[in-house]
C-alpha positions as CSV (number, residue, x, y, z in Angstrom):
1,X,16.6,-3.0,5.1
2,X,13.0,-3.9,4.6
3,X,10.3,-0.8,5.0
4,X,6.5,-1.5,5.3
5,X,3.9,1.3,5.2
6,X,0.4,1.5,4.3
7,X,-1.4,4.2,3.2
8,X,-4.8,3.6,3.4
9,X,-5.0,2.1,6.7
10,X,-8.2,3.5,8.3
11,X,-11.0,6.2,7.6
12,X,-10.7,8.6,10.0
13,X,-11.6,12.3,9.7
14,X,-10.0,15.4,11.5
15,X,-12.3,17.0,13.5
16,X,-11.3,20.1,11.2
17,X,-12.8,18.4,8.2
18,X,-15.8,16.5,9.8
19,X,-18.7,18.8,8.5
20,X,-17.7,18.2,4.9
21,X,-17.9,14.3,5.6
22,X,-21.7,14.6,8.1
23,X,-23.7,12.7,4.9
24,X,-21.0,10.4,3.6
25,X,-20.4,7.9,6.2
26,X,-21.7,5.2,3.6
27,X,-18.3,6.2,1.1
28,X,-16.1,6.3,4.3
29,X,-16.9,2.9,5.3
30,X,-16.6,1.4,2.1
31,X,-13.5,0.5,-0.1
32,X,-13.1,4.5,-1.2
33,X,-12.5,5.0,2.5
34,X,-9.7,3.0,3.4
35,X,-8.0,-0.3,2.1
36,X,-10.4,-3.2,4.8
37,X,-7.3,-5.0,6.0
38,X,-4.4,-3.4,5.1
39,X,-3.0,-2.3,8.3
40,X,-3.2,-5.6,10.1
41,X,-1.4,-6.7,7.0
42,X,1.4,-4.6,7.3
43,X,1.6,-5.2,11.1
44,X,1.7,-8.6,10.6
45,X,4.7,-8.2,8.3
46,X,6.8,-5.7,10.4
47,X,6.4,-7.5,13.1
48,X,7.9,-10.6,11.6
49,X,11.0,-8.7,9.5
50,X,11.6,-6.2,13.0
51,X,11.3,-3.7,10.4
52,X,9.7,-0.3,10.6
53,X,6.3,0.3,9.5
54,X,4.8,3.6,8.3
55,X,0.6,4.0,8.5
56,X,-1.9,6.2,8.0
57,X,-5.6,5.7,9.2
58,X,-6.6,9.2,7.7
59,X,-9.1,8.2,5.2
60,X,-7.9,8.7,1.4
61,X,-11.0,10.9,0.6
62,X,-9.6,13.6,2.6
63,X,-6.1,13.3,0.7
64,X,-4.9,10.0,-1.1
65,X,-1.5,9.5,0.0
66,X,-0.6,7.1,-2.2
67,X,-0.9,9.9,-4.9
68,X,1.6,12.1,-6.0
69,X,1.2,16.1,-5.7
70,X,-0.6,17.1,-9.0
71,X,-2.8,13.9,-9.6
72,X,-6.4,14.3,-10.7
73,X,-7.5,12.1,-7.6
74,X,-4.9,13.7,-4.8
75,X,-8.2,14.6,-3.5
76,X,-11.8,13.6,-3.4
77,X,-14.8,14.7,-4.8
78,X,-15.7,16.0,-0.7
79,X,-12.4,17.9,-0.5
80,X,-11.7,18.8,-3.9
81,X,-13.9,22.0,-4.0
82,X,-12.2,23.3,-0.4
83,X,-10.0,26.4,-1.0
84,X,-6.4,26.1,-1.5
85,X,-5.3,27.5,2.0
86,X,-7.4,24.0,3.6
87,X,-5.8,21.9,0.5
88,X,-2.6,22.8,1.6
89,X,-3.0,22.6,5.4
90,X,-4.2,19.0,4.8
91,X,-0.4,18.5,2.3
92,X,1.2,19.9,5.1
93,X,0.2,17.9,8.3
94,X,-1.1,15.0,6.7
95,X,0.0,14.2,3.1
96,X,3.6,14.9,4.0
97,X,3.5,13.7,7.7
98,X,3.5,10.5,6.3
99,X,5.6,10.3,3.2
100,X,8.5,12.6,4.1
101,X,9.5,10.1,6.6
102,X,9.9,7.3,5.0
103,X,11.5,9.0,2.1
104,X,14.0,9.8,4.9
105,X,14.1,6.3,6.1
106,X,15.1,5.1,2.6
107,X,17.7,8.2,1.9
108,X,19.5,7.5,5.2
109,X,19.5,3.3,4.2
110,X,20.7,3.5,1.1
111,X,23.3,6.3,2.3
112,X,24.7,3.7,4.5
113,X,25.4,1.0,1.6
114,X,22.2,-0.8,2.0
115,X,19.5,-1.8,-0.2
116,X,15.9,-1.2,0.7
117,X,12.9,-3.9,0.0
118,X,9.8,-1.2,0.5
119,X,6.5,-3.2,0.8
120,X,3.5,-0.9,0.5
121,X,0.7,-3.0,2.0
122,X,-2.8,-2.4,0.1
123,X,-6.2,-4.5,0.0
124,X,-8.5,-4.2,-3.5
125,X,-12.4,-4.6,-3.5
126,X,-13.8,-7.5,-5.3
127,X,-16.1,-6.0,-7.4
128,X,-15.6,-2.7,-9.6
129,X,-17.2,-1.1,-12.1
130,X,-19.5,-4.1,-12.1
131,X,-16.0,-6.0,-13.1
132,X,-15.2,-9.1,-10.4
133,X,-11.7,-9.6,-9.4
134,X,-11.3,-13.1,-8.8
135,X,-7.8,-13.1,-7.6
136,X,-7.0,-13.5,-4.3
137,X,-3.2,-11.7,-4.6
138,X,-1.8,-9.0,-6.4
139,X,2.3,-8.0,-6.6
140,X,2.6,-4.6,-8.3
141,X,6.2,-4.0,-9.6
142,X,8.3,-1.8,-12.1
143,X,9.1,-5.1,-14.8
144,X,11.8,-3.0,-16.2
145,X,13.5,-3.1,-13.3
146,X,15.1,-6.3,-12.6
147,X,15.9,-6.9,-9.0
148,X,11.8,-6.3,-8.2
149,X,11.0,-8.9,-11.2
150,X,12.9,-11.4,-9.6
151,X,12.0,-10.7,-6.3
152,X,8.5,-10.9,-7.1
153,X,8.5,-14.1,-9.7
154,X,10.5,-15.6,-6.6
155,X,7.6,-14.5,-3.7
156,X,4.9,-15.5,-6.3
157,X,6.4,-19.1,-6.7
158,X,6.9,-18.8,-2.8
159,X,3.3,-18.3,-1.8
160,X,2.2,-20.6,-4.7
161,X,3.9,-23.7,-3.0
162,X,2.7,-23.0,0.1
163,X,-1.2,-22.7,-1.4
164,X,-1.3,-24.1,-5.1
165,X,-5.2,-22.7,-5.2
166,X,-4.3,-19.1,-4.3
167,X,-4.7,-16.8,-7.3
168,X,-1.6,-14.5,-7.6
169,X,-1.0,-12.1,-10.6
170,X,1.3,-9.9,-11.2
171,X,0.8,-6.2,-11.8
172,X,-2.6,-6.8,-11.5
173,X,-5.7,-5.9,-10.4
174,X,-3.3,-2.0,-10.8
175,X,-0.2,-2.0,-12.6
176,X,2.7,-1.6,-11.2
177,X,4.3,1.2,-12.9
178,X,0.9,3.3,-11.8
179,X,1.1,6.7,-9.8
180,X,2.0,5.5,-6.2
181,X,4.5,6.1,-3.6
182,X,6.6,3.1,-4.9
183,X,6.7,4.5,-8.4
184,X,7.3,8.4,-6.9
185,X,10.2,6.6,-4.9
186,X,12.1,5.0,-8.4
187,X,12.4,8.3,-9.8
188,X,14.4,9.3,-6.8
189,X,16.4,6.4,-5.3
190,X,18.5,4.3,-7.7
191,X,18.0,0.5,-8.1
192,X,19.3,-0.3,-4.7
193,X,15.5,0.6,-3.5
194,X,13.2,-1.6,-4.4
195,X,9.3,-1.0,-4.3
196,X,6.7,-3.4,-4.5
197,X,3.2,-3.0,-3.6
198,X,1.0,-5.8,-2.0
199,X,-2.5,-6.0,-2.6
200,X,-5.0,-8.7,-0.8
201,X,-8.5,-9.2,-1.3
202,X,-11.0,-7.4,0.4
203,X,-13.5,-10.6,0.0
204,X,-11.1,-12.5,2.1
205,X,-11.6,-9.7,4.9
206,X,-15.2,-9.8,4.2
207,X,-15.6,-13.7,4.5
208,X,-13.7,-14.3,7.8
209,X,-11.3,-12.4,9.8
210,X,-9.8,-15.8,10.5
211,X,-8.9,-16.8,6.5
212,X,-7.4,-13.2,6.4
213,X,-4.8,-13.6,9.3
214,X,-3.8,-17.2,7.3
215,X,-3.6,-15.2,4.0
216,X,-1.3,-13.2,5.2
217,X,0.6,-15.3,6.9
218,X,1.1,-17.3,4.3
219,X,1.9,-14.4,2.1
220,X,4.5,-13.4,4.6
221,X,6.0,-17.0,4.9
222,X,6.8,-16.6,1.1
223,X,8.7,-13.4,1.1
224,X,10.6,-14.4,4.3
225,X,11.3,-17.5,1.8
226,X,13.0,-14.8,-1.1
227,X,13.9,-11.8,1.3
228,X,17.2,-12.5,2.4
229,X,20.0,-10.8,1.7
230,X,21.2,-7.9,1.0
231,X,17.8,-6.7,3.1
């Protein structure tokens, strides 16, 4: 069974929460809002593996759902001073309206006998810190865990044939082993779930809308390649 979900997929604001965001629409509409990209991404990619996508287009500065419960950046420097009956409203019908389904969705899968390829679809910016990222593609993975090795030396190869002047890396420009939903799900769900997270980028959105839809296409072609069975 393959799951897709992506968790930064737009910058939306409840109307609950609005007032705290009134003089930072520059930081929602920028790469700390929401992953540029990431839900067309992971539409693209259920669509083509009939699989069942997951989204959220609730900006990560309200909650950061691809952190887990505890983590110095679970919320932003606009919610982190609210009170800890709003902090746990916002757990409660947001943070957990997204992941306990598809913790679900794996449970009941790999109850049945089958494995699960999980693809968390994410998009980086280019620039950070002053740093550039010059790569195009990243695969995040848990190295010590073999099946998502291979599966991901296998994709990388895949995509490299296809476009020789791609830059992939591996566990890179985040590694792979870093708080995420992926790495939450490995310390529940034995090596019959595998998580990998995808990340694009965001230049490529920037440049053309047009050269994004080919990258991930192309990105896609590859892991249709490697992603046979037992998904």
């Amino acid at each position: 069974m393959i799951v897709i979900t992506c968790e930064h997929g737009g910058n939306a604001i409840p109307k609950r929460f609005r007032p705290l965001f009134k003089d930072h629409s520059d930081l929602l509409n920028s790469h700390r809002g929401y992953d540029l990209g990431a839900l067309q991404t992971a539409r693209m990619m259920a669509e083509r593996f009939n699989a069942p996508l997951y989204f959220a287009t609730t900006s990560r500065l309200l909650v950061d759902l691809n952190r887990s419960i505890g983590h110095p950046r679970l919320f932003s420097k606009v919610t982190r001073p609210l009170n800890s009956e709003d902090k746990q409203f916002i757990l409660d019908h947001h943070y957990a309206a997204h992941r306990d389904p598809i913790q679900l969705a794996v449970t009941q899968a790999l109850a049945s006998g089958r494995a699960v390829l999980h693809v968390a679809c994410h998009s980086f910016t280019p620039v950070l810190g002053g740093r550039v990222r010059d790569m195009d593609v990243g695969l995040l993975y848990d190295p010590h865990r073999g099946q998502e090795l291979r599966l991901c030396r296998q994709w990388k190869s895949a995509i490299a044939q296809r476009n020789p002047e791609l830059k992939i890396r591996s566990n890179a420009p985040y590694k792979g082993v870093s708080d995420g939903l992926a790495t939450y799900f490995r310390t529940l769900f034995s090596k019959a779930y595998l998580g990998i997270e995808l990340e694009l980028n965001q230049r490529i959105y920037i440049q053309s809308k047009d050269q994004w839809r080919m990258l991930c296409k192309l990105v896609i072609d590859g892991l249709e390649a490697v992603a046979r069975s037992p998904f």
